[in-house]
C-alpha positions as CSV (number, residue, x, y, z in Angstrom):
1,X,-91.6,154.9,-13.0
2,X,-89.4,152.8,-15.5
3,X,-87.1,154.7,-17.2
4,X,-84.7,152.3,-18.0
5,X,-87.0,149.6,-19.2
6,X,-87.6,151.2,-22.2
7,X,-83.8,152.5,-23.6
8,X,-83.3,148.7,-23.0
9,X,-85.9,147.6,-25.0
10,X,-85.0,149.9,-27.8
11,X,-81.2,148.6,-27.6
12,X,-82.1,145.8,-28.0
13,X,-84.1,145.8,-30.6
14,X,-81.8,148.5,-32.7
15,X,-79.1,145.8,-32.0
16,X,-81.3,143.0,-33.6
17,X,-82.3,145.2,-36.9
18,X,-78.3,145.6,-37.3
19,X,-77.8,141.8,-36.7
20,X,-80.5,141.5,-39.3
21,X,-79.4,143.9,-41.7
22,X,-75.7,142.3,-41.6
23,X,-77.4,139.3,-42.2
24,X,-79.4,140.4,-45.3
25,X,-76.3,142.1,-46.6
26,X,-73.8,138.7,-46.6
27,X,-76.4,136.4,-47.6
28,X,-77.2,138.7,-50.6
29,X,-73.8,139.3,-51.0
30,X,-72.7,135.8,-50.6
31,X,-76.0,134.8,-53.5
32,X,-74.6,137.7,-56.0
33,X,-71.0,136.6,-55.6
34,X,-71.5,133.0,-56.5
35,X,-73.8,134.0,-59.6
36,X,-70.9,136.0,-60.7
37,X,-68.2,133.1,-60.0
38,X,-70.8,130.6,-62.0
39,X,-71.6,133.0,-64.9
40,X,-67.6,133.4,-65.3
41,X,-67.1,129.6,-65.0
42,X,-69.7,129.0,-68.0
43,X,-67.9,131.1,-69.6
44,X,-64.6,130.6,-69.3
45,X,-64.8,126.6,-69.9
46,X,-65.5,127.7,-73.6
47,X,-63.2,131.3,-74.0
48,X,-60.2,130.0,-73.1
49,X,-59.5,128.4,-76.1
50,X,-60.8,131.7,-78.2
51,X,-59.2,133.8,-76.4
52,X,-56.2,132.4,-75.4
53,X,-55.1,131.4,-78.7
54,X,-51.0,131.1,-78.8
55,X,-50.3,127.5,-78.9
56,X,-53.8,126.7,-80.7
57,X,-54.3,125.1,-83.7
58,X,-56.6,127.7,-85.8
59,X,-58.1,127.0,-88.8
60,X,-61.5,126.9,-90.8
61,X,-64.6,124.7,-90.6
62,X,-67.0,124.5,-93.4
63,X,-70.3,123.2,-91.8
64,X,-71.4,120.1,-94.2
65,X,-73.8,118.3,-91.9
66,X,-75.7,119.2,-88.8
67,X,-77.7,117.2,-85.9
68,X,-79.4,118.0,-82.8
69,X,-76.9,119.6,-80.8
70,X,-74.0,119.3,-83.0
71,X,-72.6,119.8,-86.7
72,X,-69.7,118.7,-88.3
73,X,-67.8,119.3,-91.2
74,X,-63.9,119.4,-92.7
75,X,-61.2,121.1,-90.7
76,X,-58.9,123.3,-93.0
77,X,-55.7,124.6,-90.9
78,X,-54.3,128.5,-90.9
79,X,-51.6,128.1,-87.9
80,X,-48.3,126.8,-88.1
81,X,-48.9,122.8,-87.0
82,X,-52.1,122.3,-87.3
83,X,-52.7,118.8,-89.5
84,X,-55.9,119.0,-91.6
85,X,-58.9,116.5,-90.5
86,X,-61.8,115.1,-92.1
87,X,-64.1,116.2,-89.9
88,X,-64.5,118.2,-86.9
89,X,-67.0,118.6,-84.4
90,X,-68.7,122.5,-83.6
91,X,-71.6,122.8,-81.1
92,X,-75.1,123.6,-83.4
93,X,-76.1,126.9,-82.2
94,X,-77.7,129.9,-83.3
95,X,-74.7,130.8,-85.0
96,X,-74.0,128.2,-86.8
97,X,-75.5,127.1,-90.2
98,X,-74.6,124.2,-92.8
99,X,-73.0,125.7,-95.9
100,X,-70.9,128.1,-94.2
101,X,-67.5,128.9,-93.5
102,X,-66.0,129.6,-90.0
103,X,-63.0,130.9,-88.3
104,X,-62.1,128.4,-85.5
105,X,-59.7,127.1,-82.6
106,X,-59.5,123.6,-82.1
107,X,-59.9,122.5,-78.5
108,X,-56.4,120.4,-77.5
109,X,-56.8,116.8,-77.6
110,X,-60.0,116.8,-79.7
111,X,-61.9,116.6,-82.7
112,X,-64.1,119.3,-81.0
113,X,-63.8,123.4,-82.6
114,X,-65.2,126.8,-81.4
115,X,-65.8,129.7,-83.1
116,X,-62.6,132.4,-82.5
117,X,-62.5,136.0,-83.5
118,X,-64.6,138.8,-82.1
119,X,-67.5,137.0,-82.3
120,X,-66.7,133.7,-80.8
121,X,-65.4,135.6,-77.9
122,X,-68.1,137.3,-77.4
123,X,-70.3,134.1,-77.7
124,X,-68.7,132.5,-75.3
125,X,-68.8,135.5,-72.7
126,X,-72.8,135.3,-73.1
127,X,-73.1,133.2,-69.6
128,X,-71.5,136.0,-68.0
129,X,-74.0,138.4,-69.5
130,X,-76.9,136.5,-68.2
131,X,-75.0,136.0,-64.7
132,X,-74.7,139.9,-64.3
133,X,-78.3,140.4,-65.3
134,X,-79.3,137.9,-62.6
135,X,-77.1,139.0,-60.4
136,X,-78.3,142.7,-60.7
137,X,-81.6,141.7,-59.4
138,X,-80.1,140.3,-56.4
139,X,-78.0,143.0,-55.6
140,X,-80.8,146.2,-56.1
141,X,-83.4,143.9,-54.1
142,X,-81.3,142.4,-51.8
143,X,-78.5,144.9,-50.9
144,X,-80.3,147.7,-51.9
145,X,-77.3,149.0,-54.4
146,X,-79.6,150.1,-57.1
147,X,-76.3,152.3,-59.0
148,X,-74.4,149.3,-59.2
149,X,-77.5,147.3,-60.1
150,X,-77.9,149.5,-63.2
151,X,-74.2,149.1,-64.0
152,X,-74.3,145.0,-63.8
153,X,-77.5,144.8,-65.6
154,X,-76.5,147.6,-68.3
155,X,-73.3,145.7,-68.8
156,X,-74.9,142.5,-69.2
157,X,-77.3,143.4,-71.6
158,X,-74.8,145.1,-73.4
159,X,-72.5,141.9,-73.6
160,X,-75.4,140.1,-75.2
161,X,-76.7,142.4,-77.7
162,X,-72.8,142.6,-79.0
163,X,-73.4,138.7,-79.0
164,X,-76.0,138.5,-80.8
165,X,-75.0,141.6,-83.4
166,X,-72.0,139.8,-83.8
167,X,-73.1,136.1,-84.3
């Protein structure tokens, strides 16, 4: 008769399913966190000038020409400072089109222009939205938070159908 053989056996292996569910839990962790970070990074590079505005020069573009990735067009100023310029340079998205008129904030020490208002910041908060979809995948498979899953992912998608209402 072995009695203790067994109890050992099952400590042991209750001891390696913790260990391995710790494990599971900071890697997934670890994964969702730095999807966050990056999603806010994208994002920020681009919404500090929208939404940090004080300081800024702010002004108008009217879209006269457009390329590949870019368009350009005449820079007329609406804050105190700002010098007019020939032509500035706004990133050719979705939401932009030649012939029209846009609110934007000149980024310092360039000829280069983002959309401002409400719906340049919520353009520029759209890598966030796609960061907390993302990341709500990994946190209902891999940590097994399904609630908070359905909060990241409903916030994200709702971050990106404002975007694209908006733009």
């Amino acid at each position: 008769m072995i009695p203790a053989m067994p109890a050992t056996a099952t400590t042991s292996r209750q001891a390696s399913v913790t260990a391995l569910r710790w494990g599971r839990l900071v890697a997934m962790g670890t994964v969702a966190a730095l999807i966050l970070i990056a999603g806010v990074w994208a994002s920020w590079g681009t919404a500090q000038h929208v939404m940090l505005t004080k300081g800024r020069e702010r002004g108008t573009v009217e879209v006269t020409r457009c390329g590949e990735d870019t368009c350009t067009g005449p820079y007329t100023p609406a804050s105190v400072g700002s010098a007019a310029r020939g032509s500035v340079v706004i990133e050719h998205t979705v939401a932009v089109r030649k012939g029209r008129t846009y609110t934007v904030v000149v980024k310092p020490g360039s000829d280069d222009v983002v959309r401002s208002g409400p719906s340049g910041i919520l353009y520029s908060w759209v890598p966030m939205g796609g960061a907390l979809l993302l990341a709500s995948v990994v946190v209902a498979g891999g940590l097994r938070r399904t609630r908070i899953a359905w909060v990241m992912a409903g916030s994200g998608i709702a971050l990106l159908t404002a975007a694209f209402v908006t733009v």
